[in-house]
C-alpha positions as CSV (number, residue, x, y, z in Angstrom):
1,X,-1.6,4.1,-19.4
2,X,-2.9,1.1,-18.8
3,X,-1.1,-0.9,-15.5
4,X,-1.9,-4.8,-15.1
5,X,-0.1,-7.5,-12.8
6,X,2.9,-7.6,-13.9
7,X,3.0,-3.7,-12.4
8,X,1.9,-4.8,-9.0
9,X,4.0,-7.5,-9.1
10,X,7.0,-5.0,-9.7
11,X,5.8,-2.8,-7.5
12,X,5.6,-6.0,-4.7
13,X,8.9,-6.9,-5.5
14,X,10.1,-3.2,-4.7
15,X,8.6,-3.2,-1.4
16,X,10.7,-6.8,-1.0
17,X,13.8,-5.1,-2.0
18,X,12.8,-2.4,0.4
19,X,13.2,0.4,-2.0
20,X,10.1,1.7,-0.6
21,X,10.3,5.4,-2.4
22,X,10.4,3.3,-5.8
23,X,7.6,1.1,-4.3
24,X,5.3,4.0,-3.8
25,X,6.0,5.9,-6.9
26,X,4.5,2.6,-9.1
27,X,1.8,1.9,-6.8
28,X,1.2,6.0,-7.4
29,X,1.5,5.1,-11.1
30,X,-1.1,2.8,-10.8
31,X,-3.6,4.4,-8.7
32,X,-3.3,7.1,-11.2
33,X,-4.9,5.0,-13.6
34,X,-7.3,2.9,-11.3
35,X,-8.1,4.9,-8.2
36,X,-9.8,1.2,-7.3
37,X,-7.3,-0.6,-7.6
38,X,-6.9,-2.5,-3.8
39,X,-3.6,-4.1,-4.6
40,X,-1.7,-0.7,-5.0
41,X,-3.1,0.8,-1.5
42,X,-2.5,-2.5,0.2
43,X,1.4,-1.9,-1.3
44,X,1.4,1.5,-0.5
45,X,0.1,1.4,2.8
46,X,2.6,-1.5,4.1
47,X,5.4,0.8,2.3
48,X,4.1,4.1,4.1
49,X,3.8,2.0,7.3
50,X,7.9,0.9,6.9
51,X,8.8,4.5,6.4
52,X,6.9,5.2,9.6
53,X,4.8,7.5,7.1
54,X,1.5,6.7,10.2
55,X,-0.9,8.5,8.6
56,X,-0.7,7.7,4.9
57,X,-0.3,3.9,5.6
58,X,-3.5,4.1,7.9
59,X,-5.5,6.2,5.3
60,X,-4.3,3.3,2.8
61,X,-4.7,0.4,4.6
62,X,-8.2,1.4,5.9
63,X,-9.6,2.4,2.1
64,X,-8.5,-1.1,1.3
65,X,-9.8,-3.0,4.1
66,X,-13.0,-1.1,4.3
67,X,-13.4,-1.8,0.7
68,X,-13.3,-5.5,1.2
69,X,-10.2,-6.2,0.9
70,X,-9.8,-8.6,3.7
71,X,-6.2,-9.8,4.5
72,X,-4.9,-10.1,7.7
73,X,-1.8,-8.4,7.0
74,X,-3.6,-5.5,6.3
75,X,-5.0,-5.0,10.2
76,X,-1.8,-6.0,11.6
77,X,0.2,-3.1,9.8
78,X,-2.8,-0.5,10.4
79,X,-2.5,-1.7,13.9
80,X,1.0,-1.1,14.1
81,X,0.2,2.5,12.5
82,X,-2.5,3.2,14.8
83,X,-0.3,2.2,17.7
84,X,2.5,4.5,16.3
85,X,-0.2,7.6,16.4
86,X,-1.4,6.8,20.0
């Protein structure tokens, strides 16, 4: 299956709405047909990092950032993650 921006977008809104187990099962959904796809691990990060899911969010957040994606966002949730692992 093919996902586009409209999926992100519902899977943004999700992680709004703070159903973060629904957030992370379409950003899975996604990544399982674009393991590329930045948007999804910038969505499932922040949603791993709000469950307090450390690790996940920083493995996330870090494929994303290290890939280019450069938002500021993203550093301040891995920070928070990082700080939350000591």
């Amino acid at each position: 299956t093919k996902f586009n921006d409209s999926d992100i977008n519902a899977g943004f809104l999700e992680l709004r709405n703070e159903s973060l187990d629904k957030a992370i099962c379409t950003f899975n959904m996604i990544l399982k047909g674009n393991k590329e796809n930045l948007q999804a691990y910038k969505g499932r990060g922040i949603a791993y990092c709000l469950l307090g899911d450390w690790k996940k969010a920083i493995d996330d957040l870090s494929f994303a950032i290290n890939k280019g994606f450069e938002i500021e966002d993203l550093r301040k949730f891995r920070a928070i993650a990082y700080s939350a692992v000591g």
